[in-house]
N, CA, C and O atoms as a GROMACS GRO file, in nm:
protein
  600
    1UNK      N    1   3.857  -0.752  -1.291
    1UNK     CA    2   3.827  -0.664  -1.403
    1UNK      C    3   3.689  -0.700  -1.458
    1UNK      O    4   3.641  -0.812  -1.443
    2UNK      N    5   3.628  -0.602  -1.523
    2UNK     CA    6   3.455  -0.591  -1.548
    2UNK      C    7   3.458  -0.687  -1.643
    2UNK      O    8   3.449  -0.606  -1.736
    3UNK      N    9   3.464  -0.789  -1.697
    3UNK     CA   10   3.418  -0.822  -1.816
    3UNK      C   11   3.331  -0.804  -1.908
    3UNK      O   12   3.361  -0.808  -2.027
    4UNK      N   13   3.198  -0.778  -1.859
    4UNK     CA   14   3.097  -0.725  -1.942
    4UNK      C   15   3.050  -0.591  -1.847
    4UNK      O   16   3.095  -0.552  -1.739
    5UNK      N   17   2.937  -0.535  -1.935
    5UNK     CA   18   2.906  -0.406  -1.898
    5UNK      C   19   2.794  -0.449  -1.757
    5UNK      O   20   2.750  -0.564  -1.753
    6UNK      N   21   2.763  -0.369  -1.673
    6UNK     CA   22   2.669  -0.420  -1.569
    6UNK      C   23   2.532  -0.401  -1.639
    6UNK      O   24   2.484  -0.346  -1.738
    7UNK      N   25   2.487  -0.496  -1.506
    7UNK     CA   26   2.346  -0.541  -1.557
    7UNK      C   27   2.294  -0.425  -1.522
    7UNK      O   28   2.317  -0.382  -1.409
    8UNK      N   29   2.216  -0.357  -1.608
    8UNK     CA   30   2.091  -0.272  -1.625
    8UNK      C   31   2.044  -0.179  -1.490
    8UNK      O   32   2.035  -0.058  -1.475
    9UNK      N   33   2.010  -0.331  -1.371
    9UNK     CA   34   1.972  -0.280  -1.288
    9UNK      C   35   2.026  -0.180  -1.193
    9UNK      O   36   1.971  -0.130  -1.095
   10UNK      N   37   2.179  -0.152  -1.255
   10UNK     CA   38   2.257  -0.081  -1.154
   10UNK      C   39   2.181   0.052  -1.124
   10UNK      O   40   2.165   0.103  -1.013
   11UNK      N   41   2.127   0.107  -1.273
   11UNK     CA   42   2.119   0.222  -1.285
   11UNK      C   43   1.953   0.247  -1.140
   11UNK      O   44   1.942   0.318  -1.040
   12UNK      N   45   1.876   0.164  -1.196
   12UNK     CA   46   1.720   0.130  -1.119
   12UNK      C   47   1.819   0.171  -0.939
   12UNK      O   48   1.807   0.272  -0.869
   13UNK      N   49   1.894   0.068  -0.920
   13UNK     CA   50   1.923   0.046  -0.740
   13UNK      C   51   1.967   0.194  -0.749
   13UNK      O   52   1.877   0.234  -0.674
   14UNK      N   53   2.024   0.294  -0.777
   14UNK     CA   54   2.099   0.366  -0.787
   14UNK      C   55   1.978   0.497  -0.735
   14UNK      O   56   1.972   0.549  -0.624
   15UNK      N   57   1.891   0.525  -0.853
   15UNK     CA   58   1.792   0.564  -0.864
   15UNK      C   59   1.715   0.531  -0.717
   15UNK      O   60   1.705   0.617  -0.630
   16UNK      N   61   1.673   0.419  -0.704
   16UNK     CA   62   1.590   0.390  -0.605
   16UNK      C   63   1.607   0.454  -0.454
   16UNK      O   64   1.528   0.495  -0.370
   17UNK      N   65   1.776   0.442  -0.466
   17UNK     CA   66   1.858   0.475  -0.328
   17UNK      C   67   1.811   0.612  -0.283
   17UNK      O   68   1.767   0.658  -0.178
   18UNK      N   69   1.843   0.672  -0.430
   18UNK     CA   70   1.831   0.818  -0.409
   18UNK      C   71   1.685   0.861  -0.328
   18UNK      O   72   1.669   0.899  -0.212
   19UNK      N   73   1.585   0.838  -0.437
   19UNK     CA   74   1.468   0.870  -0.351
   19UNK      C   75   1.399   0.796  -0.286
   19UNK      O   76   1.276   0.794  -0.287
   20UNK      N   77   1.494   0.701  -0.201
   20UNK     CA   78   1.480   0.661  -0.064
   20UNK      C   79   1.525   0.752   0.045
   20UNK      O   80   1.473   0.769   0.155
   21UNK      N   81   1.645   0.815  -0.013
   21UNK     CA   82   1.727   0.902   0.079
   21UNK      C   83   1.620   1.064   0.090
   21UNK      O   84   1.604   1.143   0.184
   22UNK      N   85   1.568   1.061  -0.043
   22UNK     CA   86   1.494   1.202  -0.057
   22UNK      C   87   1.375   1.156   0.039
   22UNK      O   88   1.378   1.168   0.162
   23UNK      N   89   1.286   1.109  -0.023
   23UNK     CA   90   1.151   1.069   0.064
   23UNK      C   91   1.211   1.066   0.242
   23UNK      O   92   1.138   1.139   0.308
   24UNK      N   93   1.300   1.015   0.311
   24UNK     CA   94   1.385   1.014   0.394
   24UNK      C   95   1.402   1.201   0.462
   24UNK      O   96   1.320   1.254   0.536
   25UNK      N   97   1.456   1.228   0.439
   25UNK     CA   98   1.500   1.384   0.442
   25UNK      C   99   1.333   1.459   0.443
   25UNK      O  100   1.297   1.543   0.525
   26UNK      N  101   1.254   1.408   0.336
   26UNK     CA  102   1.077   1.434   0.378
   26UNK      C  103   0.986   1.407   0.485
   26UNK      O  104   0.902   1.480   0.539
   27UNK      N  105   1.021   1.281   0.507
   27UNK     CA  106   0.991   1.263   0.672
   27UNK      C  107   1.057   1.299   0.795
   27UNK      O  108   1.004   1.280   0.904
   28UNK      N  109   1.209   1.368   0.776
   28UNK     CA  110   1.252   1.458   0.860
   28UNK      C  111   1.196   1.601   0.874
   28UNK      O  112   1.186   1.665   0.978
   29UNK      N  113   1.160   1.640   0.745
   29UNK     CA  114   1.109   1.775   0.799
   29UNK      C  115   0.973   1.799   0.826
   29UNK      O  116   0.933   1.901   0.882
   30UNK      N  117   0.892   1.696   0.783
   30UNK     CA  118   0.747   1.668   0.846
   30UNK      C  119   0.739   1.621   1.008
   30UNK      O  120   0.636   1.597   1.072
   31UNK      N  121   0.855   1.618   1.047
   31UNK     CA  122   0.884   1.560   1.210
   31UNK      C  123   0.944   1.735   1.232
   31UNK      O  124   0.854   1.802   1.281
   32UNK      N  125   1.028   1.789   1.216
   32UNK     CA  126   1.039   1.881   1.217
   32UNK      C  127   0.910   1.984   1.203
   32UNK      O  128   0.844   1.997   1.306
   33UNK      N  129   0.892   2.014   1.155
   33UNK     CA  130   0.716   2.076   1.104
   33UNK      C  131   0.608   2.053   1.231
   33UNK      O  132   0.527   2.136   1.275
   34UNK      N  133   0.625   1.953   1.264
   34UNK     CA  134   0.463   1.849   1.354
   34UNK      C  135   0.558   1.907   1.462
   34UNK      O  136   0.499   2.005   1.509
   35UNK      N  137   0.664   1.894   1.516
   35UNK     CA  138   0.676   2.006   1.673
   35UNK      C  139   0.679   2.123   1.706
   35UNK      O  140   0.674   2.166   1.821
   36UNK      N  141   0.691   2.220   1.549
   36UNK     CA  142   0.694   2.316   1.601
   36UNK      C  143   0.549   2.354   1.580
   36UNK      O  144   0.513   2.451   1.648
   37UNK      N  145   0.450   2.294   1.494
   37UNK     CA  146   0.322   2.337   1.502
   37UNK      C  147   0.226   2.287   1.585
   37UNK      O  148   0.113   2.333   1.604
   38UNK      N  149   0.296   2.151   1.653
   38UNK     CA  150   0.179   2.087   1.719
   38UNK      C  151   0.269   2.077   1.900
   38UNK      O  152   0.256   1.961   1.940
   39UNK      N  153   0.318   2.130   1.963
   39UNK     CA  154   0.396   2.145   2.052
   39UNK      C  155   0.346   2.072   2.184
   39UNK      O  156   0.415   2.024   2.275
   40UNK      N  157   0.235   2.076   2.173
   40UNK     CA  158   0.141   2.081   2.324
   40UNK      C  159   0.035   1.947   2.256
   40UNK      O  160  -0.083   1.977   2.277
   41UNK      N  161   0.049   1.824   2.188
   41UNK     CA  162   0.053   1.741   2.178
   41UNK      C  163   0.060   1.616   2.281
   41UNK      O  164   0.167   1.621   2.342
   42UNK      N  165  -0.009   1.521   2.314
   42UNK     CA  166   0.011   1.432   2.416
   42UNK      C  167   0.160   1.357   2.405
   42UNK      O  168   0.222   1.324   2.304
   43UNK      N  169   0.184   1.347   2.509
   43UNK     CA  170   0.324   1.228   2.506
   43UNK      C  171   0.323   1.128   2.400
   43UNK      O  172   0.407   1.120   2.310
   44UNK      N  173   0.193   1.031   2.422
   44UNK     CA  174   0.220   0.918   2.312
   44UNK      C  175   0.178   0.948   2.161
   44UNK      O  176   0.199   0.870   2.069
   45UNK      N  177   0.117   1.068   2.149
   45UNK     CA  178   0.134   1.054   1.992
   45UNK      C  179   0.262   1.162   1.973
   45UNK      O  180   0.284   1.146   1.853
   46UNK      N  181   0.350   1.253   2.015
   46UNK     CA  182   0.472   1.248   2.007
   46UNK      C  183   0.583   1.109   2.005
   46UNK      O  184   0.673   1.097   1.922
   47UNK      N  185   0.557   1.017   2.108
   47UNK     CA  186   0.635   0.935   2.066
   47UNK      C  187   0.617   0.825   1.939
   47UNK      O  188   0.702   0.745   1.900
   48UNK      N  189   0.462   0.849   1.882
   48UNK     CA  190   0.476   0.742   1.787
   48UNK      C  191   0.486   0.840   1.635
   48UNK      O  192   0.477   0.800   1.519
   49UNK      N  193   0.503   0.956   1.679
   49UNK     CA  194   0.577   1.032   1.561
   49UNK      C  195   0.729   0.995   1.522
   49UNK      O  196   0.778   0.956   1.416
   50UNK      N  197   0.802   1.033   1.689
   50UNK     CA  198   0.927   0.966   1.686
   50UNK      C  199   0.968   0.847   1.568
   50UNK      O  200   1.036   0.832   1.466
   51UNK      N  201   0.855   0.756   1.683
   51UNK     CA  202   0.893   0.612   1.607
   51UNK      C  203   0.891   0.617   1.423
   51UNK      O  204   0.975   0.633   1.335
   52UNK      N  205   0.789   0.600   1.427
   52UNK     CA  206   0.803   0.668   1.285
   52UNK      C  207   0.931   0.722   1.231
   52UNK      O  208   0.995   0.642   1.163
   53UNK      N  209   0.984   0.846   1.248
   53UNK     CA  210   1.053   0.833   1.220
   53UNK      C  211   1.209   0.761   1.221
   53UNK      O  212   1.282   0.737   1.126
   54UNK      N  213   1.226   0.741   1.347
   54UNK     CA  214   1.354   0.618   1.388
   54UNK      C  215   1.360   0.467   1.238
   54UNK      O  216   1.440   0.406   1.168
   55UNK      N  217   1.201   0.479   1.268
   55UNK     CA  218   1.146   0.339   1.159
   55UNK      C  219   1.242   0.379   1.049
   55UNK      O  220   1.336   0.315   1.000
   56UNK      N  221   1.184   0.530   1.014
   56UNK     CA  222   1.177   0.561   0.857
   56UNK      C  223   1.400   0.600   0.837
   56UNK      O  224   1.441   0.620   0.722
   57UNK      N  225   1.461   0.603   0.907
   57UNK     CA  226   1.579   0.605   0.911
   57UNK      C  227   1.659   0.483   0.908
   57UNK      O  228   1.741   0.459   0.819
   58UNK      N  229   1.624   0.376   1.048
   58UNK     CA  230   1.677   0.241   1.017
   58UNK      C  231   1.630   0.229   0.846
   58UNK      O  232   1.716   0.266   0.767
   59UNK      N  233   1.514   0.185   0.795
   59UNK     CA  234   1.496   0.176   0.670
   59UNK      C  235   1.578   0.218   0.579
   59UNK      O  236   1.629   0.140   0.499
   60UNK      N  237   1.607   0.392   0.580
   60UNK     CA  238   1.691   0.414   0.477
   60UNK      C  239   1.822   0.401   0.477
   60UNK      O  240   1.877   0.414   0.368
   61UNK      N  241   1.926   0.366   0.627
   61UNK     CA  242   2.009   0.316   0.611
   61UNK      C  243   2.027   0.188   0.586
   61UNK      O  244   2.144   0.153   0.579
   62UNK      N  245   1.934   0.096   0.568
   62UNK     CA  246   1.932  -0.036   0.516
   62UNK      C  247   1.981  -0.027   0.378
   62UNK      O  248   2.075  -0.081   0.320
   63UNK      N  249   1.879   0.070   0.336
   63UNK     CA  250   1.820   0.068   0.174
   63UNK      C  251   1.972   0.142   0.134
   63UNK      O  252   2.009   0.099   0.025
   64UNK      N  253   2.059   0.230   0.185
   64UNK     CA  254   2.205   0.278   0.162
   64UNK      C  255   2.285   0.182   0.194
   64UNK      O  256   2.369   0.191   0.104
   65UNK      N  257   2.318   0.093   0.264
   65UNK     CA  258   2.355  -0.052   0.319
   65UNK      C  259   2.386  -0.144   0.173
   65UNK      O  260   2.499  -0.182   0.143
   66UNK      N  261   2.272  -0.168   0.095
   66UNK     CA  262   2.232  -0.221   0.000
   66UNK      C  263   2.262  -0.171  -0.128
   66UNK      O  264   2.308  -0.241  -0.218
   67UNK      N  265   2.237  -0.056  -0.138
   67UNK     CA  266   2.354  -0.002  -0.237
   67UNK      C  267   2.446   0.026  -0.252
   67UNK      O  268   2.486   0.046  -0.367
   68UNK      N  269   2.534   0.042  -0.132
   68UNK     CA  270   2.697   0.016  -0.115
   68UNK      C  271   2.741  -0.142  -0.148
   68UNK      O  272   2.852  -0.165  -0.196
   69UNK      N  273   2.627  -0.268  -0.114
   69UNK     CA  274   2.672  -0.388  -0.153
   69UNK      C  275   2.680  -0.374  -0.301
   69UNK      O  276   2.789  -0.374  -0.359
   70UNK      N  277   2.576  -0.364  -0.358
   70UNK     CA  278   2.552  -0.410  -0.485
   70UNK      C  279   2.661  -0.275  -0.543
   70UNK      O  280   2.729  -0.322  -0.634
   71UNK      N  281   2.692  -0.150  -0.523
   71UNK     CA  282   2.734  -0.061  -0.613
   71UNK      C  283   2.864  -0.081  -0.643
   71UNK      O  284   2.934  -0.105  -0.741
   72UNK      N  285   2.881  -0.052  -0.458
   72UNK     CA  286   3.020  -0.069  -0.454
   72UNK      C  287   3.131  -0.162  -0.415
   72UNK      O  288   3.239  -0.165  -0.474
   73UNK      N  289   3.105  -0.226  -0.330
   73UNK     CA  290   3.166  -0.399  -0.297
   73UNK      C  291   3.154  -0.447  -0.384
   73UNK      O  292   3.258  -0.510  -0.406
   74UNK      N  293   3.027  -0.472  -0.520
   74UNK     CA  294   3.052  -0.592  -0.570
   74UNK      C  295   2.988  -0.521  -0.720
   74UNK      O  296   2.878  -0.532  -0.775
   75UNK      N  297   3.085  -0.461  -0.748
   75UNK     CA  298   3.074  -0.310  -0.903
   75UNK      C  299   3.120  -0.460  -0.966
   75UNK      O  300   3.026  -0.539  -0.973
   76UNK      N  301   3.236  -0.505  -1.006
   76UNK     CA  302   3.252  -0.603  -1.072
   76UNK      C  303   3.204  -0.696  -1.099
   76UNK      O  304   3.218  -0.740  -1.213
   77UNK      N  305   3.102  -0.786  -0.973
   77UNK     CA  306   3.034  -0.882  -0.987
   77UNK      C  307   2.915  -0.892  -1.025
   77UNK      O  308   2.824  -0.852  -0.953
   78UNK      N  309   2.894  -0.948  -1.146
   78UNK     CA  310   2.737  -0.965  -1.170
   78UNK      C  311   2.588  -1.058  -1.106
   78UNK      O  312   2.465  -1.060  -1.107
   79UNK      N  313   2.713  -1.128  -1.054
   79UNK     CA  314   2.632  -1.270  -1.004
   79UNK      C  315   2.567  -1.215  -0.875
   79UNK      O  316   2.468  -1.272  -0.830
   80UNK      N  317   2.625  -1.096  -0.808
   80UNK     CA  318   2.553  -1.037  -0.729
   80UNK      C  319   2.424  -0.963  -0.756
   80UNK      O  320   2.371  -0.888  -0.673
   81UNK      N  321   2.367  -0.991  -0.898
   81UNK     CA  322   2.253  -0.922  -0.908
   81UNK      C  323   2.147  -1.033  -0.854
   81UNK      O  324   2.027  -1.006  -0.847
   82UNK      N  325   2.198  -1.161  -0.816
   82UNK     CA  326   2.063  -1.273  -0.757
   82UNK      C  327   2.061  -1.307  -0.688
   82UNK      O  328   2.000  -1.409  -0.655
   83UNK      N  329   2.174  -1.198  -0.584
   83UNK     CA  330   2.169  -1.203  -0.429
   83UNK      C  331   2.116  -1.092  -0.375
   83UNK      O  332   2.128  -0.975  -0.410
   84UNK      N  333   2.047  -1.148  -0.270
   84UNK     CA  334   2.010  -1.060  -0.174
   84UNK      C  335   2.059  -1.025  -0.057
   84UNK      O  336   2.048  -1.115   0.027
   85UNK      N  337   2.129  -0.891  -0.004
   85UNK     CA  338   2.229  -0.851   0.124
   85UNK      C  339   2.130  -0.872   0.222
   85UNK      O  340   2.012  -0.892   0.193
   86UNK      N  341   2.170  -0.868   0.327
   86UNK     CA  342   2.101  -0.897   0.473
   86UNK      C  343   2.031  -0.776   0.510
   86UNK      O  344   1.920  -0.771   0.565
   87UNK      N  345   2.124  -0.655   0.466
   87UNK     CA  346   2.020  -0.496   0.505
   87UNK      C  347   1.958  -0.493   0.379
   87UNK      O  348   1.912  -0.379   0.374
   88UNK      N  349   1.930  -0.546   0.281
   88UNK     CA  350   1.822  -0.531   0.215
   88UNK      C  351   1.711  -0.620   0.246
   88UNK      O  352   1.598  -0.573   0.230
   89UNK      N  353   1.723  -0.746   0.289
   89UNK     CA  354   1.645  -0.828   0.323
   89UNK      C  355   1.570  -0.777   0.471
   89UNK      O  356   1.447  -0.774   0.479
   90UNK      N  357   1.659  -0.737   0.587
   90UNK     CA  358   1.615  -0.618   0.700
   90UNK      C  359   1.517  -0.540   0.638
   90UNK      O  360   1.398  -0.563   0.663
   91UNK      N  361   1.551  -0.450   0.561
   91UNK     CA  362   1.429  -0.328   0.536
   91UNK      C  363   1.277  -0.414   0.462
   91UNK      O  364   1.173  -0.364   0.420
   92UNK      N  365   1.314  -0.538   0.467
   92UNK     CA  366   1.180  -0.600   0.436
   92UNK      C  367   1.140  -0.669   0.473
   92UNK      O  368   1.106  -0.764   0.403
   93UNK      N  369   1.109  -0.664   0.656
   93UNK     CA  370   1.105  -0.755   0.742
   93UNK      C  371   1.023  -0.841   0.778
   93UNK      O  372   1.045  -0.920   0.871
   94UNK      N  373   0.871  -0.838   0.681
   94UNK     CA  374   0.749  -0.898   0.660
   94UNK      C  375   0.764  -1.042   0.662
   94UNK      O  376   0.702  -1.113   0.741
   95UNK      N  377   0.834  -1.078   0.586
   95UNK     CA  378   0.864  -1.240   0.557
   95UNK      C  379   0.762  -1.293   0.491
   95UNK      O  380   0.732  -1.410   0.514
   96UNK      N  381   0.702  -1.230   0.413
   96UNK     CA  382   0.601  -1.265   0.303
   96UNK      C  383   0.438  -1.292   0.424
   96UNK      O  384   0.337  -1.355   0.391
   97UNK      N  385   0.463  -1.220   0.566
   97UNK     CA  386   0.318  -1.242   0.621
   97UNK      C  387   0.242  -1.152   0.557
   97UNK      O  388   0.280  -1.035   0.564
   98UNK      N  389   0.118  -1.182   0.480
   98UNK     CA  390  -0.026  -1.091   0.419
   98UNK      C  391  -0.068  -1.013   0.617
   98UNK      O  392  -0.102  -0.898   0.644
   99UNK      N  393  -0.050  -1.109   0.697
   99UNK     CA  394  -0.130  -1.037   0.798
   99UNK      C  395  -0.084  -0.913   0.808
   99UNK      O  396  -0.152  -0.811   0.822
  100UNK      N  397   0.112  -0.927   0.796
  100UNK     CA  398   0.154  -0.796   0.816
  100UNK      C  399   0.140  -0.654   0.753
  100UNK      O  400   0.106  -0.543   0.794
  101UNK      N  401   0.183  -0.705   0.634
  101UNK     CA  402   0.210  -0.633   0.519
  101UNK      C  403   0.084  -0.605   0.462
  101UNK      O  404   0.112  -0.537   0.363
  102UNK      N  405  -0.083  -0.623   0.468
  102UNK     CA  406  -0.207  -0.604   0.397
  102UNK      C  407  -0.224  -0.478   0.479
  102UNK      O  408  -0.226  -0.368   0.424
  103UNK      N  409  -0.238  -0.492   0.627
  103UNK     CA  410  -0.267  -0.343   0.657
  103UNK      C  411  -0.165  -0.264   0.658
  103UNK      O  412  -0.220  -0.156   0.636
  104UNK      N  413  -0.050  -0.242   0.669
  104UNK     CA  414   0.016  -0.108   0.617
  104UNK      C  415   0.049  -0.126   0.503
  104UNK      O  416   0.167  -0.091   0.496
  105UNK      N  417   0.005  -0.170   0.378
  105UNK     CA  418  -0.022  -0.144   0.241
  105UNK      C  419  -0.131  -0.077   0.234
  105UNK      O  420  -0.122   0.029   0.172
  106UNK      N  421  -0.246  -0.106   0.282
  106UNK     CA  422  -0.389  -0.048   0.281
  106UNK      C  423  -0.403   0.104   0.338
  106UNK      O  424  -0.456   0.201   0.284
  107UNK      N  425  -0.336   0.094   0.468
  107UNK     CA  426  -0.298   0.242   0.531
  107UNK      C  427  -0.236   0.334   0.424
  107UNK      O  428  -0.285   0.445   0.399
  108UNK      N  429  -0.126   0.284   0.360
  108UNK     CA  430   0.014   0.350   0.332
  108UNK      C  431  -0.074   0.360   0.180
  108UNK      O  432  -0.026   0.453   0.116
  109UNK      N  433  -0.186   0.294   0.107
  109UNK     CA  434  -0.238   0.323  -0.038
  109UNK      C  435  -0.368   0.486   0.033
  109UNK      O  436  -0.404   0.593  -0.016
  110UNK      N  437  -0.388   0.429   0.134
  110UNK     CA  438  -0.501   0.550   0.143
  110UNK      C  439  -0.466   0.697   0.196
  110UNK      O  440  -0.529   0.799   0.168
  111UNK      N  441  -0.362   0.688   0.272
  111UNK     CA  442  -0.297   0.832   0.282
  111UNK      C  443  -0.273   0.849   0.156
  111UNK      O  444  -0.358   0.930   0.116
  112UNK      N  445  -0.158   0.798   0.013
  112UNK     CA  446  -0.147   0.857  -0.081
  112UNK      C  447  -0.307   0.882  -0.139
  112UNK      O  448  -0.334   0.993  -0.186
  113UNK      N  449  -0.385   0.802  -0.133
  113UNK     CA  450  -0.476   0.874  -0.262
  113UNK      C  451  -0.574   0.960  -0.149
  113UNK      O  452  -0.662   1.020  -0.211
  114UNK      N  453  -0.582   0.983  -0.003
  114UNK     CA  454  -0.612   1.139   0.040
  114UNK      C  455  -0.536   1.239  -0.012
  114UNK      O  456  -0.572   1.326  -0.091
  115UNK      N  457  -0.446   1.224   0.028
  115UNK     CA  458  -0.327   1.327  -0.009
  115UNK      C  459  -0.351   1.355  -0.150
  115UNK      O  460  -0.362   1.477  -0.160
  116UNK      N  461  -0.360   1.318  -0.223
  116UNK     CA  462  -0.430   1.309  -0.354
  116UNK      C  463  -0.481   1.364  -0.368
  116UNK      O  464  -0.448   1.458  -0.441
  117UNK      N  465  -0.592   1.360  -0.318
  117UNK     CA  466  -0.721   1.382  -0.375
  117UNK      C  467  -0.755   1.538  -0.266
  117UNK      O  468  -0.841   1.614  -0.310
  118UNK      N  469  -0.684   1.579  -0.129
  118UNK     CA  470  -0.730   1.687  -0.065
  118UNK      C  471  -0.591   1.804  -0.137
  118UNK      O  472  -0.589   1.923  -0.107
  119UNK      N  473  -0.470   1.732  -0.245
  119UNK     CA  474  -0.404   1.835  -0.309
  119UNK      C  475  -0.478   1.856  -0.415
  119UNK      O  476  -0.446   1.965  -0.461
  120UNK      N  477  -0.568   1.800  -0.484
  120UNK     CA  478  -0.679   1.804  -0.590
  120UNK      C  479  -0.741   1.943  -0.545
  120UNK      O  480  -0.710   2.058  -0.578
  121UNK      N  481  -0.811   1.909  -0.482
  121UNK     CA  482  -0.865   1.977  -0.436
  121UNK      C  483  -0.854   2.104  -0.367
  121UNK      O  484  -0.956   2.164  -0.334
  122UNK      N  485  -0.723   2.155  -0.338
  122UNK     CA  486  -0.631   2.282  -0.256
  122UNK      C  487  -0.650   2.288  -0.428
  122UNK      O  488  -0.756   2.333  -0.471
  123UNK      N  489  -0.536   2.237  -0.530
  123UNK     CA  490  -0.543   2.340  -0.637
  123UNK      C  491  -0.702   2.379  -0.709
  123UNK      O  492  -0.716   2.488  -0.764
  124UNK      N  493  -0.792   2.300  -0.704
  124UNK     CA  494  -0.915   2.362  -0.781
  124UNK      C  495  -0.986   2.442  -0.678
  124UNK      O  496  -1.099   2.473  -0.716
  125UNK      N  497  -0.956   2.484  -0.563
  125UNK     CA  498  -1.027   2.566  -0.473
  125UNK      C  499  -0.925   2.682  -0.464
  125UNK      O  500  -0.971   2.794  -0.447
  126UNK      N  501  -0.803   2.668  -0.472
  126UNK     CA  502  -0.706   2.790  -0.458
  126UNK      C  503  -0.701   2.860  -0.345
  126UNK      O  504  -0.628   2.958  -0.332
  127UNK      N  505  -0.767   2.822  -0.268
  127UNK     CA  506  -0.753   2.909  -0.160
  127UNK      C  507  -0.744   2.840  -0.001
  127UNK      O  508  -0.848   2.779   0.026
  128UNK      N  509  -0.688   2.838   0.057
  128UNK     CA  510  -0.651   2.734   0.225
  128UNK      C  511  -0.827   2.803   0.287
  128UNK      O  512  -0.904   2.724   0.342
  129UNK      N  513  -0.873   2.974   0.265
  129UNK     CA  514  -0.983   2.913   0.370
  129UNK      C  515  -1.090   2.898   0.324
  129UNK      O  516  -1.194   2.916   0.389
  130UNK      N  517  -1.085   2.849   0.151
  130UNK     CA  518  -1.183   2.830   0.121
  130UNK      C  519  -1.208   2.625   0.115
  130UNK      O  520  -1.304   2.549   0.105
  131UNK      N  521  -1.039   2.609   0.128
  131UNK     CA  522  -1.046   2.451   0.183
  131UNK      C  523  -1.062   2.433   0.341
  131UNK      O  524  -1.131   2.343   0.387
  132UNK      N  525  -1.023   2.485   0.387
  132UNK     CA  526  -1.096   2.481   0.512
  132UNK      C  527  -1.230   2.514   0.585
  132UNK      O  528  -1.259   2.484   0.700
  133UNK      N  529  -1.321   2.596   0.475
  133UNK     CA  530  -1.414   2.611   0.485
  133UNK      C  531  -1.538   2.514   0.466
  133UNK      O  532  -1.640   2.501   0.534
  134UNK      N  533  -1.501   2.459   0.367
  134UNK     CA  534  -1.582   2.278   0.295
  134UNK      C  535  -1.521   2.220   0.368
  134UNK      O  536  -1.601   2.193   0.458
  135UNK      N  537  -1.401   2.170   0.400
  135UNK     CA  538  -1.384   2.046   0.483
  135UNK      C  539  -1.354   2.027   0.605
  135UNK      O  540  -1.366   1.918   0.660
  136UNK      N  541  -1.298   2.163   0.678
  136UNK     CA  542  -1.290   2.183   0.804
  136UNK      C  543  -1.142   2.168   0.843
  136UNK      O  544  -1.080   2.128   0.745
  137UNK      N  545  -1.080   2.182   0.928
  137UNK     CA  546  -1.014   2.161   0.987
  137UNK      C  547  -0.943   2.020   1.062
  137UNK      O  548  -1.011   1.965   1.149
  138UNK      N  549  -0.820   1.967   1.029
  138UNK     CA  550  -0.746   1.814   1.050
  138UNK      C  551  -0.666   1.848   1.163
  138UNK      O  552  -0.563   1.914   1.169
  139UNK      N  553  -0.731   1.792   1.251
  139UNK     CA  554  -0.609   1.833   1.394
  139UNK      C  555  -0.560   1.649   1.409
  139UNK      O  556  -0.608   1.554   1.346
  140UNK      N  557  -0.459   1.648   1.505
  140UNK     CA  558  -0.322   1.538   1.539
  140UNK      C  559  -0.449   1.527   1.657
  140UNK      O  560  -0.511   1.421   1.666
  141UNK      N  561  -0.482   1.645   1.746
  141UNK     CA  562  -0.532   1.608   1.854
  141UNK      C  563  -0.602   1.727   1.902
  141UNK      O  564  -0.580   1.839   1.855
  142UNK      N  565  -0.678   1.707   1.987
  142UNK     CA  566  -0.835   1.819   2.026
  142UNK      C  567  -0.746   1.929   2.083
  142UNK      O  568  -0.804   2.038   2.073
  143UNK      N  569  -0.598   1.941   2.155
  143UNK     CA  570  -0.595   1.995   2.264
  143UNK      C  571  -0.556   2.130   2.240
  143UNK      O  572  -0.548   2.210   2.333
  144UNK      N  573  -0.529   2.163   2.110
  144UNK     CA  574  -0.515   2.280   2.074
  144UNK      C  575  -0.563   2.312   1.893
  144UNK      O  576  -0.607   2.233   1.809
  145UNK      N  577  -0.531   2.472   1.881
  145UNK     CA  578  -0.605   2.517   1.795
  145UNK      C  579  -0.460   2.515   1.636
  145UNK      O  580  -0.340   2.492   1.651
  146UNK      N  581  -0.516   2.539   1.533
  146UNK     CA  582  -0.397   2.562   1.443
  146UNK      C  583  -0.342   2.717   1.469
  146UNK      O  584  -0.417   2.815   1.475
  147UNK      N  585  -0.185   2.724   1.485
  147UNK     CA  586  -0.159   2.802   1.480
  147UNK      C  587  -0.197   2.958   1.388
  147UNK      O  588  -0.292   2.928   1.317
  148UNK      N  589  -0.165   3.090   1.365
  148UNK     CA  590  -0.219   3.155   1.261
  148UNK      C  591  -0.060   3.177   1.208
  148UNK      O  592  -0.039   3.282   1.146
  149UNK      N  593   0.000   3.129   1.218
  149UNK     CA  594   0.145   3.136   1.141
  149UNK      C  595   0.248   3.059   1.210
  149UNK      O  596   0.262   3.046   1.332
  150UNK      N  597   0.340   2.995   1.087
  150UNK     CA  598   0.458   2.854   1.134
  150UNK      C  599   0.540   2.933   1.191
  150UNK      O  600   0.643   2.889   1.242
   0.00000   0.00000   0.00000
């Protein structure tokens, strides 16, 4: 039986899960999206789309793994808030290496602030060919053209 109310963080893991699972479901349909627009694509950057995503799934079943420990196995226990489960410790497989973890932090900070900064820029230009007109065109690969409709 609960004795006291849970710690705080339930609500945070709870939260977190979720838009792990959402962001998740986002990189499914951006994998979805990238075959049917980019079809005729080389083998290996299809497969390191794949990967990617395989990555981005093990991950979020970790990160669901981890909130079934803490939510639901151990709803009663508090002392489980200063443990760490094994699939949570999995989805963070770095082990505190900087070698690892500096460049896909660095990667993973500069796509967001492109993305940023070229949705900046779609809304103060309003128009796709007047953004494609200043900045040109972002292909995956030379071997074909952008479609004129998904």
């Amino acid at each position: 039986m609960l004795s006291q109310s849970p710690s705080p963080t339930v609500g945070s893991i709870l939260v977190g899960g979720f838009l792990s699972t959402f962001l998740s479901g986002t990189v499914f349909m951006q994998l979805v999206l990238y075959f049917r627009l980019y079809p005729n694509d080389a083998l290996k950057i299809k497969f390191m789309v794949v990967s990617i995503w395989i990555l981005d799934i093990f991950h979020t079943v970790m990160i669901c793994l981890a909130c079934w420990d803490y939510l639901i196995t151990n709803w009663a226990n508090n002392a489980i808030f200063d443990y760490i489960p094994w699939c949570y410790g999995s989805a963070h497989i770095s082990n505190r290496n900087i070698y690892l973890t500096a460049p896909i932090a660095l990667l993973a900070s500069l796509r967001v602030i492109f993305a940023l900064v070229s949705m900046a820029e779609m809304i103060r230009l309003n128009s796709y060919s007047g953004f494609v007109s200043q900045y040109g065109q972002v292909y995956l690969s030379r071997a074909h053209s952008m479609p004129s409709s998904p």
